[in-house]
C-alpha positions in Angstrom: 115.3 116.5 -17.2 116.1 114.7 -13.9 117.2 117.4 -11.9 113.7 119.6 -13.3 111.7 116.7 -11.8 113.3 116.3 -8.7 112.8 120.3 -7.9 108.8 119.9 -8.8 106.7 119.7 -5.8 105.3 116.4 -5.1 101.6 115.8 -4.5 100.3 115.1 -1.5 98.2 111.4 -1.3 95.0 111.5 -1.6 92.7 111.3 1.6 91.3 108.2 2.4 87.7 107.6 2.9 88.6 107.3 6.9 90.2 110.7 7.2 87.0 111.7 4.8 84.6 110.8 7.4 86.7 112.1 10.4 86.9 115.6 8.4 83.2 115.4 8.4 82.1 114.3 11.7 84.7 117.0 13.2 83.2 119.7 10.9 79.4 118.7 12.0 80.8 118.8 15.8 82.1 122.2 15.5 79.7 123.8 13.2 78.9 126.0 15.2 82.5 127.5 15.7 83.1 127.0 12.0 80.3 128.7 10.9 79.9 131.8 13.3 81.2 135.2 11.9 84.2 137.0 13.8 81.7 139.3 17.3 82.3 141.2 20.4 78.7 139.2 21.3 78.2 137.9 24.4 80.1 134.5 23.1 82.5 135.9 20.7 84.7 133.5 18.6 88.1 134.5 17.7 90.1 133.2 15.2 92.0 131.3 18.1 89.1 129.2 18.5 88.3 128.2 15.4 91.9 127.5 14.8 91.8 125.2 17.6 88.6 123.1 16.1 90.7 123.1 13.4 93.7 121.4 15.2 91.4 118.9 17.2 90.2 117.9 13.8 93.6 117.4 12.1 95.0 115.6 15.2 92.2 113.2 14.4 92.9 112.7 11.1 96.5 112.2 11.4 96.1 109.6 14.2 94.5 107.5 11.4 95.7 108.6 8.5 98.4 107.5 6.2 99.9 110.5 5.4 101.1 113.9 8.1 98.1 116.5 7.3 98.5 119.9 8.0 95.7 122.3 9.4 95.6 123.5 5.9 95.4 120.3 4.0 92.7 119.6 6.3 90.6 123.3 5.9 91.2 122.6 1.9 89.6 119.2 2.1 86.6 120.9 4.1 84.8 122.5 0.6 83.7 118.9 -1.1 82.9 117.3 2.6 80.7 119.8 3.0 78.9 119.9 -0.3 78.2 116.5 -0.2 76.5 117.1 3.5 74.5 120.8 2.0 76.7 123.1 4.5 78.6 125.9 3.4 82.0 127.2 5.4 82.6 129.8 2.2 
């Protein structure tokens, strides 16, 4: 029983209401990036880009956080942030 607890994955802490807001104001700062579809436009946005909003928001988080997020944890936490402020990232 032991040895089939210690090999479960353990969950991550929850995100405080700090990180919450950081998540959010990052997310309202780069809406625009977030939100813009993949173009060859006159301003295109790669993937790059918005990968590196999504760094700049995670380094913020983790400077105040209490637990090491990663770009993912941070991307996953996006959905109910964003409901509560009526945007949509889906």
């Amino acid at each position: 029983m032991a040895e089939t607890l210690s090999l479960r994955k353990k969950r991550p802490v929850n995100f405080s209401h700090e990180e919450t807001a950081l998540i959010r104001e990052g997310v309202m700062k780069f809406d625009k990036v977030l939100t813009k579809k993949f173009s060859s436009g006159s301003t295109p946005v790669t993937k790059k880009i918005q990968d590196g909003a999504w760094a700049v928001i995670t380094e913020k988080v983790n400077s105040v956080g209490r637990a090491c997020r990663t770009i993912d944890d941070v991307k996953g936490m996006r959905t109910p942030t964003l409901i509560f402020f009526g945007h949509s990232l889906i």
